[in-house]
C-alpha positions in Angstrom: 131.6 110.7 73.6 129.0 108.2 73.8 130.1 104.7 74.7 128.3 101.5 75.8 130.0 99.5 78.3 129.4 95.4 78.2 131.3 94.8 81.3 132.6 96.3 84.0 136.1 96.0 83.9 135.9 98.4 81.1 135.1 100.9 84.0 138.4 102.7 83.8 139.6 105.7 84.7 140.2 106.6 81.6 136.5 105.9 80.6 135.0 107.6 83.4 136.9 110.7 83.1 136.0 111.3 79.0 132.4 110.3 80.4 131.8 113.0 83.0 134.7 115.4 81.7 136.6 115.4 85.1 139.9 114.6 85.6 139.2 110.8 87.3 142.3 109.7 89.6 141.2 106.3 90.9 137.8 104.4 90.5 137.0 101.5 92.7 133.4 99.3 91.4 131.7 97.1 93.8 128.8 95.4 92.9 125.1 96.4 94.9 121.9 95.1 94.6 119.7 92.0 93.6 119.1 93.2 90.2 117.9 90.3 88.2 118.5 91.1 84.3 121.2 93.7 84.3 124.2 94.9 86.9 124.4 97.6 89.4 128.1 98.7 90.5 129.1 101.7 93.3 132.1 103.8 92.4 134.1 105.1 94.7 135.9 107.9 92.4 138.6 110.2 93.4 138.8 113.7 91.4 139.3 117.0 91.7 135.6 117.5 91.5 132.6 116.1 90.6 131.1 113.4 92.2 132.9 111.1 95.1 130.4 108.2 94.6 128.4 106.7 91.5 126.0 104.0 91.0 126.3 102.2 87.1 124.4 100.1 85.4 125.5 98.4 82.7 124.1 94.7 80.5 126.3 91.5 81.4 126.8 88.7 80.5 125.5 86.1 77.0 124.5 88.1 74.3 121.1 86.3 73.4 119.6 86.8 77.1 120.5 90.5 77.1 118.8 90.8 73.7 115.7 89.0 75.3 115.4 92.2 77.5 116.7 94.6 74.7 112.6 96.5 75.3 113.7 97.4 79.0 117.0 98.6 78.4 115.5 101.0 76.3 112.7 102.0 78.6 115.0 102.7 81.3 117.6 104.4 79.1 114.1 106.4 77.6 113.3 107.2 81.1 116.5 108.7 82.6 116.8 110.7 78.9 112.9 111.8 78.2 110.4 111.4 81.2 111.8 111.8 84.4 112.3 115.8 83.8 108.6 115.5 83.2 107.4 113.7 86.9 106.4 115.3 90.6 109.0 112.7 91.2 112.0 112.9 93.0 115.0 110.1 90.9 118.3 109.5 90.9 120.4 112.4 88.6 121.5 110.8 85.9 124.9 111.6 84.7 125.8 109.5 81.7 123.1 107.4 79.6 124.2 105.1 76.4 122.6 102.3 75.0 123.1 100.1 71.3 121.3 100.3 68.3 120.2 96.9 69.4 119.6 97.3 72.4 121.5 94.6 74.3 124.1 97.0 75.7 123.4 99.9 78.2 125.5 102.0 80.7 123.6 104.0 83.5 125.5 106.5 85.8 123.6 108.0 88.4 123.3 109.8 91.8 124.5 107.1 94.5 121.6 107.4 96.7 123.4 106.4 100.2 122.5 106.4 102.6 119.5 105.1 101.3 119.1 101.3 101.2 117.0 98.6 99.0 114.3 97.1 100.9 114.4 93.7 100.9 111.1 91.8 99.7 110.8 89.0 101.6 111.3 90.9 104.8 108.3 93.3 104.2 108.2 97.0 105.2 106.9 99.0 108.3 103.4 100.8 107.6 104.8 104.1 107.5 107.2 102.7 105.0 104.2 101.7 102.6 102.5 104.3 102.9 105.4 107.0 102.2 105.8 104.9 98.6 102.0 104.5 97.7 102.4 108.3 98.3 105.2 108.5 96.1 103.5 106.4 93.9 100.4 108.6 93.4 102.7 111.5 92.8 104.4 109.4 89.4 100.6 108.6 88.7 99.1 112.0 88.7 102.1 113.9 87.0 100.6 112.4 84.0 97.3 110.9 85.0 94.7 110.3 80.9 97.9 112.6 79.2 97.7 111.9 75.5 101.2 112.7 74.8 102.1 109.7 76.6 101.2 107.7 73.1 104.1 110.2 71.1 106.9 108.9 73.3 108.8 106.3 70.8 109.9 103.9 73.4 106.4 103.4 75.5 104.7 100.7 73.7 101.6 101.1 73.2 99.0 98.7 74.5 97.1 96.9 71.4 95.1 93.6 71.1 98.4 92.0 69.3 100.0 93.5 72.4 97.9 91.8 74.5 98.0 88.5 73.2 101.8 88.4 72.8 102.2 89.2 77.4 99.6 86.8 77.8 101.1 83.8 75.3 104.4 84.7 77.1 103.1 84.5 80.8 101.2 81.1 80.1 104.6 79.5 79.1 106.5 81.2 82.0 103.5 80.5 84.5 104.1 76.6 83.5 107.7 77.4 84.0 107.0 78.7 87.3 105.2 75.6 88.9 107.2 73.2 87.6 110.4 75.0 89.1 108.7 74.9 92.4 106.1 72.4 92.6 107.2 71.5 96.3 107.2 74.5 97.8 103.6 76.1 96.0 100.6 75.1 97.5 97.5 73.7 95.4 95.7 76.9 95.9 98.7 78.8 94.5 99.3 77.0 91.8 95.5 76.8 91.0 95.8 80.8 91.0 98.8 81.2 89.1 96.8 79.0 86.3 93.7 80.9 86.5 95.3 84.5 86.4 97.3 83.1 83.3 94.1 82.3 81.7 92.7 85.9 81.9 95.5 88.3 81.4 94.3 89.6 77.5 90.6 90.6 78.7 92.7 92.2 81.9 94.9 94.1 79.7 92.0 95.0 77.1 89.2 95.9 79.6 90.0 99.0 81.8 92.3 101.4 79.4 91.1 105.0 81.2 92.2 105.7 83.2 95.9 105.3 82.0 99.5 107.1 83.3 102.9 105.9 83.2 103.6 103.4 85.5 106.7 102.1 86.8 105.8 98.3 85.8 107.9 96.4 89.1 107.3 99.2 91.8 108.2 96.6 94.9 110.5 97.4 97.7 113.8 95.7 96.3 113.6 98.6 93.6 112.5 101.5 96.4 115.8 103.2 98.1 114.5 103.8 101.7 116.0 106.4 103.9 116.7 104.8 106.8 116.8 108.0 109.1 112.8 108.4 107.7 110.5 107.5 105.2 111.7 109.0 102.4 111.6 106.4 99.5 112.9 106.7 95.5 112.0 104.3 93.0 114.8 102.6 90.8 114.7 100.2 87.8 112.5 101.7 85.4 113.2 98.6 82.7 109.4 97.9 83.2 108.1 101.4 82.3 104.5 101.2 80.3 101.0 103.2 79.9 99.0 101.1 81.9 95.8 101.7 84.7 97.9 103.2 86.9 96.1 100.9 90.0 98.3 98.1 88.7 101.0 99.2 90.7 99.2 100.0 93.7 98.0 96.6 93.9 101.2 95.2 92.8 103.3 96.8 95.7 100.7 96.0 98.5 100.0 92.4 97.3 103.3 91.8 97.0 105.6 93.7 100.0 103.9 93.1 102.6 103.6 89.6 104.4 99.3 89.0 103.9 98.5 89.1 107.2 99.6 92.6 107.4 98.5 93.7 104.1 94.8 92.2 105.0 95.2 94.6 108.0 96.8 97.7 106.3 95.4 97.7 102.7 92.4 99.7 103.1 94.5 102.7 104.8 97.1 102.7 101.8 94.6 102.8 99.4 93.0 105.7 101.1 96.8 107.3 101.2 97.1 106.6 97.6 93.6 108.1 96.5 94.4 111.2 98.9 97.4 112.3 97.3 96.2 111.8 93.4 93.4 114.3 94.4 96.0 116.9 96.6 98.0 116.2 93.2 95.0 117.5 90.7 93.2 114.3 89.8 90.0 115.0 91.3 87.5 113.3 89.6 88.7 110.1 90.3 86.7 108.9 93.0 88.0 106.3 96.2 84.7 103.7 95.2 87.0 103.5 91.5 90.2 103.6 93.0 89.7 100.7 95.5 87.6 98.7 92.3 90.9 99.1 90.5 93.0 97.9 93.5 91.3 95.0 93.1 92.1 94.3 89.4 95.5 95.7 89.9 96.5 92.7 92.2 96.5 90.5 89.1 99.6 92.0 88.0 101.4 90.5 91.0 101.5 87.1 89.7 102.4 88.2 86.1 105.2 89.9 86.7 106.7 87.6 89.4 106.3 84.4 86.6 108.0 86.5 84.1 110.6 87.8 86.0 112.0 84.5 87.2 112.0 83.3 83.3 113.4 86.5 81.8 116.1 87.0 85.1 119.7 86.6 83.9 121.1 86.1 87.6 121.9 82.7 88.7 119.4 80.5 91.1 120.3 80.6 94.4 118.5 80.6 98.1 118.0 84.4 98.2 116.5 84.4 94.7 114.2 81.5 95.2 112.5 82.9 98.3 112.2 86.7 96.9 109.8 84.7 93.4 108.0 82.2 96.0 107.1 85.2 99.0 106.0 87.2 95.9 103.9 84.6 94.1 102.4 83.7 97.9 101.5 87.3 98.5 100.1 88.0 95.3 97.8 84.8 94.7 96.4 85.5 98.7 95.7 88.7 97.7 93.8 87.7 94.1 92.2 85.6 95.8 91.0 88.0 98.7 89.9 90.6 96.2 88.3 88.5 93.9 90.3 89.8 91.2 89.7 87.4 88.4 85.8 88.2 88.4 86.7 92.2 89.1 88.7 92.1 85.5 85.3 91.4 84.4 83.2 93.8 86.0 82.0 96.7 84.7 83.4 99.9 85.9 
């Protein structure tokens, strides 16, 4: 059987027994998580076997906003059914995967991850925290650090100049978006930066392609499960998946999960944990001069991805929403503006 689900009420017994092949007695949804253009529900099942717990992810709500974000259903879906088998990468298991024709409609079930927990971004993360998921994050990036074959799997778009254009026409529309939604609570320097990093994105897209991996796209701490017994992190939400410089989300996590203070304080250690697990992990002829040049560049993608993902989220405005965007666009523009990142898009290598 292979069904897509379009809400969650269609989570039935019935449903979830045919999916997994297990006789289901009882399932109990609740809804988890801050996720911004899809929902995230934990089963509680009773069975005689099987699994006692679930997580699923499924597309609500209007038809033409999942459609707008049709390209990260299927990355995620591609992920959980093509590349995660292939990654020095612990993920959840995933136990059912379905998605449309269109794709508009998914349905996810995988591991429950408890007693892991979500870190939360405006809150920030301990040191030992960070460093555990730039560590985790070098071992995604070297599993398939300058591999060719990356460019054969169907549902990784490929990065051209048409490419290009199209993200950077998109963010200059929801950059404007962005400042006009919170005008009183940006400074001018913020603002100013957003602007300016709207103004460069196809010469930062187009001018460092090697080297290249996949990269997870929104690697931040709301999509990191922490162990809260250790530091044992796993990513989630994989909807952003691309071939990319794999730096970008190196500087993406730092600049934008830790308060700046802290990540003025801590950067130059995480990087150095970063660049010392890609060599233990084979890539050894990258060397900690390019790594920390790339850092640099790589903090531009802090501000692209928070504009975008407060004009593509389907969730509804509220406090806890607003000061997630605004501590991420804060971070990130500090940071741009501490690494010079605009003029490092331009330097040579």
């Amino acid at each position: 059987m292979i069904e897509v689900l379009t809400a969650v009420g269609q989570l039935t017994e019935e449903w979830l027994s045919s999916a997994l092949d297990i006789d289901i007695r009882s399932v109990s949804p609740q809804p988890i998580g801050t996720g911004q253009t899809s929902s995230t529900y934990r089963l509680a099942i009773e069975a005689d076997g099987g699994p006692s717990s679930l997580v699923a992810k499924l597309a609500e709500g209007p038809e033409d906003a999942r459609r707008r974000v049709a390209t990260g259903h299927r990355s995620e879906c591609g992920f959980y059914r093509e590349l995660a088998q292939t990654l020095d990468l612990r993920v959840p298991r995933c136990w059912y995967e379905a998605i449309s024709d269109d794709g508009s409609s998914f349905t996810l079930l995988l591991e429950d991850l408890s007693p892991r927990q979500p870190g939360r971004q405006a809150d920030g993360c301990s040191f030992s925290q960070a460093a555990e998921a730039v560590r985790n994050l070098a071992r995604l990036h070297a599993s398939r650090w300058n591999d060719d074959t990356l460019l054969d799997v169907d549902f990784l778009i490929p990065l051209t100049e048409e490419r290009a254009t199209f993200l950077a026409d998109l963010a200059e529309g929801a950059t404007a978006q962005f400042i006009e939604r919170y005008a009183d609570r940006l400074s001018a320097d913020d603002v100013a930066t957003l602007r300016d990093v709207s103004g460069v994105l196809v010469e930062w897209q187009l001018n460092r392609t090697r080297p290249f991996s996949v990269v997870h796209g929104d690697y931040r701490l709301d999509n990191l499960m922490i162990d809260p017994m250790g530091d044992d992190v796993v990513a989630v939400d994989w909807q952003t998946l691309a071939i990319a410089m794999p730096a970008r989300d190196l500087g993406y996590f730092i600049g934008t999960s830790l308060p700046t203070e802290r990540r003025r304080a801590e950067e130059s250690r995480l990087v150095a944990e970063y660049h010392a697990e890609l060599h233990a992990r084979g890539v050894d002829t990258y060397t900690s001069d390019e790594c920390t040049a790339d850092y640099r560049r790589g903090q531009i993608h802090g501000p692209l991805i928070t504009v975008l993902g407060s004009m593509t989220s389907a969730r509804e405005r509220d406090a806890a929403v607003d000061e997630m965007f605004l501590s991420m666009a804060r971070r990130s523009c500090a940071a741009v503006r501490d690494h010079r990142s605009i003029e490092a898009t331009f330097a040579d290598r």
